[in-house]
C-alpha positions in Angstrom: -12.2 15.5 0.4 -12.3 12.1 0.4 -9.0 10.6 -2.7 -10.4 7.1 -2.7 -9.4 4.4 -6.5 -8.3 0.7 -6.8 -5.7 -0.8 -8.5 -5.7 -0.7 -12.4 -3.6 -2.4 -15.2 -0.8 -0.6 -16.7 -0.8 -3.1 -19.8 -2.1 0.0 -22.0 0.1 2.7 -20.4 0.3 5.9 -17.8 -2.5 8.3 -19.7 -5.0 4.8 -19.6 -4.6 4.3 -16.1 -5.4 7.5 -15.2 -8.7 7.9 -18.3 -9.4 4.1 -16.3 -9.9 5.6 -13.0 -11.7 8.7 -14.1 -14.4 6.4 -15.3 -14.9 4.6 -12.6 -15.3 7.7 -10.1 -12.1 7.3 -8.2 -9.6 10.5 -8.3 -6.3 8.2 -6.5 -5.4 4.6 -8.1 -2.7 2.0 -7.4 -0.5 0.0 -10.0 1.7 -2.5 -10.2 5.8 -1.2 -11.0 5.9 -4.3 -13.3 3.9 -7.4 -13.2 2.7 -8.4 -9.5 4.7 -12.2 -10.2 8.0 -10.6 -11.0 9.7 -10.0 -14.4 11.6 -7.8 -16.3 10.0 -4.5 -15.9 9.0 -2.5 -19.1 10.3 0.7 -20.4 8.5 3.5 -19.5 7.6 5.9 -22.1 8.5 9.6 -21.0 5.5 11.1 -23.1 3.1 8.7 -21.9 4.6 9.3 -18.2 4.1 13.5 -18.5 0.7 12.9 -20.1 -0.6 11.1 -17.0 1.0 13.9 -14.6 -0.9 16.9 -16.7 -4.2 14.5 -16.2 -3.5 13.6 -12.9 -3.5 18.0 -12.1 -6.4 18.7 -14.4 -8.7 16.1 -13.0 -7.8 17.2 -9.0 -6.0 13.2 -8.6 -3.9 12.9 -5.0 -1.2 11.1 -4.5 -0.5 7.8 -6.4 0.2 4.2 -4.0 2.3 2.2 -6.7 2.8 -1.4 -5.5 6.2 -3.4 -5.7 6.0 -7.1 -6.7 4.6 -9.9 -5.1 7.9 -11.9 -5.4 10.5 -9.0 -4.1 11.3 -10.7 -0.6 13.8 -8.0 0.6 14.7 -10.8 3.5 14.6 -13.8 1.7 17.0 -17.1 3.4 18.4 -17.6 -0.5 21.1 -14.4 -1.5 20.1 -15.0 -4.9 16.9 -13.9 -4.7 17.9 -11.2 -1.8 20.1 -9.7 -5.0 17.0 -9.8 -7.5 14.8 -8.2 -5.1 17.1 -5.4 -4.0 17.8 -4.7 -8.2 13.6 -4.9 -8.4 13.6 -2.4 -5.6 16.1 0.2 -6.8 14.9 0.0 -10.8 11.3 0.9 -9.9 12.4 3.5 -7.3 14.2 4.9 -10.1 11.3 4.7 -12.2 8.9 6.1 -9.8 10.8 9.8 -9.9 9.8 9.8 -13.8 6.3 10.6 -11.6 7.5 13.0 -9.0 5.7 13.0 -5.5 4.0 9.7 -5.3 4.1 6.5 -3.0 5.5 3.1 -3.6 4.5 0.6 -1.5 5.8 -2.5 -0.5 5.1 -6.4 1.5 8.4 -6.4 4.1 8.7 -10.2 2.9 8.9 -13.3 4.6 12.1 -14.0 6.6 11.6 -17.8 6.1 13.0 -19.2 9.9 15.7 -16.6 10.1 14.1 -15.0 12.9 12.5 -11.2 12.4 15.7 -9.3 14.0 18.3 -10.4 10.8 15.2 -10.0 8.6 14.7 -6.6 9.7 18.0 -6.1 9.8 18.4 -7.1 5.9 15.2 -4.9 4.7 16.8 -1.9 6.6 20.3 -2.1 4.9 18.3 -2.7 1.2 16.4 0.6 2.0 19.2 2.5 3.4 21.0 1.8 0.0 18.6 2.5 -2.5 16.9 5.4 -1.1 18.2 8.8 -1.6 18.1 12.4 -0.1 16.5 14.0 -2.9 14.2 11.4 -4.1 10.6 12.9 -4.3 9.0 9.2 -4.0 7.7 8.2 -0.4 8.2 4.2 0.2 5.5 2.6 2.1 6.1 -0.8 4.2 2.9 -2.4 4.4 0.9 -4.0 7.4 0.9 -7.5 7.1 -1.6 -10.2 8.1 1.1 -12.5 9.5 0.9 -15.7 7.8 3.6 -18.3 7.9 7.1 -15.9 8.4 5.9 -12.6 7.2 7.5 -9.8 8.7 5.3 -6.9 9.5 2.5 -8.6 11.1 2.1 -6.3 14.0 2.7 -1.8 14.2 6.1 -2.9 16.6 7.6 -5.2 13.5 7.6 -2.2 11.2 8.8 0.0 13.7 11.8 -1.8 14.3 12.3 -1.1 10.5 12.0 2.0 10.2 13.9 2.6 13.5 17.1 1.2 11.6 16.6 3.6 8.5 18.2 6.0 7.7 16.1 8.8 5.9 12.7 8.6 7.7 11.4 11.3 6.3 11.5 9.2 3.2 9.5 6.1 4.7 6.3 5.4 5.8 3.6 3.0 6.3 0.7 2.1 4.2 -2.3 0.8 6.5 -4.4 -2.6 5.1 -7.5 -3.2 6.8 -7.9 -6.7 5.8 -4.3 -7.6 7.0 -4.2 -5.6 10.2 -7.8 -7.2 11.2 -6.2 -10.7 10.1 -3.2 -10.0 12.4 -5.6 -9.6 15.4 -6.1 -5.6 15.5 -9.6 -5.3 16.3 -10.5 -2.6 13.9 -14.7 -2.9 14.2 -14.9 -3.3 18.1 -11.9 -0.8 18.6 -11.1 1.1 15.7 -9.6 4.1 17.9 -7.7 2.0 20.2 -6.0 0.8 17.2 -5.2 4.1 16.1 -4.6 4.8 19.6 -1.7 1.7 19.4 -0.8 2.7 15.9 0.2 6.4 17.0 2.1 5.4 19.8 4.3 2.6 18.3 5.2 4.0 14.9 3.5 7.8 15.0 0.3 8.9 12.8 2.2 10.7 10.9 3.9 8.1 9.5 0.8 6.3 7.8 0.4 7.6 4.6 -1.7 5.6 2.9 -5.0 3.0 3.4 -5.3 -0.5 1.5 -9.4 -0.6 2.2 -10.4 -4.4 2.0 -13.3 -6.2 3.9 -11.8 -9.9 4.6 -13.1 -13.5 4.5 -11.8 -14.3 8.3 -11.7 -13.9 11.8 -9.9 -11.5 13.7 -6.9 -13.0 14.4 -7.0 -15.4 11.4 -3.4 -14.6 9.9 -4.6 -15.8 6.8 -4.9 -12.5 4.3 -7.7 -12.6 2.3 -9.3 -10.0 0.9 -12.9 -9.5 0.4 -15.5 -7.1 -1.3 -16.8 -4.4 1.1 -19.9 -5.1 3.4 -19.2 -8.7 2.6 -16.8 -10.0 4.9 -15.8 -10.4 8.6 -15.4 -6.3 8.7 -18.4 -5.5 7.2 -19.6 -1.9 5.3 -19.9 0.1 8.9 -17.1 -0.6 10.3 -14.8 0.1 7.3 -16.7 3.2 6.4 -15.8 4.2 9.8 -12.0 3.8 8.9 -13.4 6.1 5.8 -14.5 8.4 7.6 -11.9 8.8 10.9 -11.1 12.0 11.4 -7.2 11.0 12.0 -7.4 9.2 8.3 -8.2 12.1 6.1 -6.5 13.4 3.2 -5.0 10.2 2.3 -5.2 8.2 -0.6 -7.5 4.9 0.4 -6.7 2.0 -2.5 -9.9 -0.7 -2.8 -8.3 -4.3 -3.2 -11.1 -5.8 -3.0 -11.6 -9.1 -5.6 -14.0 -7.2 -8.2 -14.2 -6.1 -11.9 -14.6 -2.7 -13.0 -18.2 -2.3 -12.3 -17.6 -3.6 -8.4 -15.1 -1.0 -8.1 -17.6 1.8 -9.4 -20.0 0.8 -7.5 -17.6 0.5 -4.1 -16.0 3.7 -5.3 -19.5 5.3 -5.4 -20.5 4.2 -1.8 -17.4 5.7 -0.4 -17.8 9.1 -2.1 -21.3 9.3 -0.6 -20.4 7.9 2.7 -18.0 10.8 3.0 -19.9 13.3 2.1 -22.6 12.6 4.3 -20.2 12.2 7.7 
């Protein structure tokens, strides 16, 4: 079974985003903790919150991929904003166990001329602070596409990461297609060498979610844009072969692909039927 959604608004609550996604044919969806450019983060309504957990188990919905803000830089040069993204970082944790069992996913940040080793070093400590033994929420560090001082442009940067956590088995990766193909991993010529890399540097069973995007560059580009499936540098057969890799079932795949609700219907649609004809 294929768990396959994009990312939809929580402007109108928990129950909407979960009606949203019904309608457009996906049965996972992603969403922002609070608003993508930063912010004071709402309050979450604990009614609204259980509603979406009884639709989420009626309607057969996997796991959730939640999506920290844009402007949380865990590794940022300036303390100040260090300290706001760690209090970011720990309030939406907190609010992720109001819905038990799900993913939130991160960017590593940029580390802005520091070098990657005191940058690593500075996400590691946040993480090994905020996250808790009996938390039920999985945090994801995402794959990066390695433009200007990003950390996490290749597997080996978010391995050395997650080698200086402290609860692993709380940690994870979530896997972009547009980003790793812009940091040079040759996902449509090589898709299981990738894998093959991926395994061996961090583990398989660390990657617990897929960001599918096509993208508007070159292999290699470091540049990170994202673009609609089949029209972009990827192209429709190669990412339905991520779809479809045996080693990448059963998790949720998130489209972030620059549509309206329609696109994503109609993208949603041609990965259900994809799958079900591999």
């Amino acid at each position: 079974m294929i768990y396959i959604g994009n990312h939809v608004s929580i402007s109108k609550g928990y129950l909407s985003m979960g009606k949203t996604e019904e309608r457009l044919g996906g049965n996972t969806f992603a969403f922002f903790t609070r608003n993508p450019r930063g912010g004071r983060s709402s309050e979450a309504d604990p009614e609204d919150i259980a509603a979406l957990r009884d639709f989420l188990s009626a309607h057969s919905f996997g796991r959730l991929v939640a999506h920290a803000p844009y402007t949380m830089n865990l590794c940022s040069a300036k303390e100040d904003i260090r300290e706001y993204s760690e209090n970011i970082f720990r309030e939406d944790l907190q609010k992720m166990e109001l819905l038990p069992g799900q993913f939130f996913n991160f960017h590593p940040g940029s580390h802005l001329k520091q070098g990657y080793e005191r940058a690593a070093d500075e996400i590691a400590d946040v993480l090994n602070r905020t996250i808790s033994a009996d938390q039920t929420t999985t945090v994801l560090l995402e794959t990066m596409a390695g433009k200007g001082t990003e950390v996490g442009r290749s597997f080996e940067e978010l391995k050395g990461i997650l080698d200086r956590t402290e609860r692993k088995e709380k940690i994870g990766v979530c896997f972009d297609t547009c980003h790793v193909w812009d940091a040079g991993y040759d996902i449509v010529n090589d898709l299981d060498g990738v894998l093959r890399h991926f395994d061996e540097v961090i583990g398989l069973d660390r990657l617990f979610a897929v960001h599918l995007n096509d993208s508007k560059n070159e292999c290699g580009s470091h540049k990170d844009r994202h673009e609609k499936i089949g029209l972009g540098k990827i192209g429709e057969e190669a990412l339905m072969r991520v779809v479809n890799h045996p080693l990448l079932q059963n998790r949720p795949f998130i489209l972030e692909t620059p549509n309206d609700d329609e696109g994503y219907r109609k993208e949603i649609a041609l990965v259900k039927q994809t799958n079900q004809e591999a």
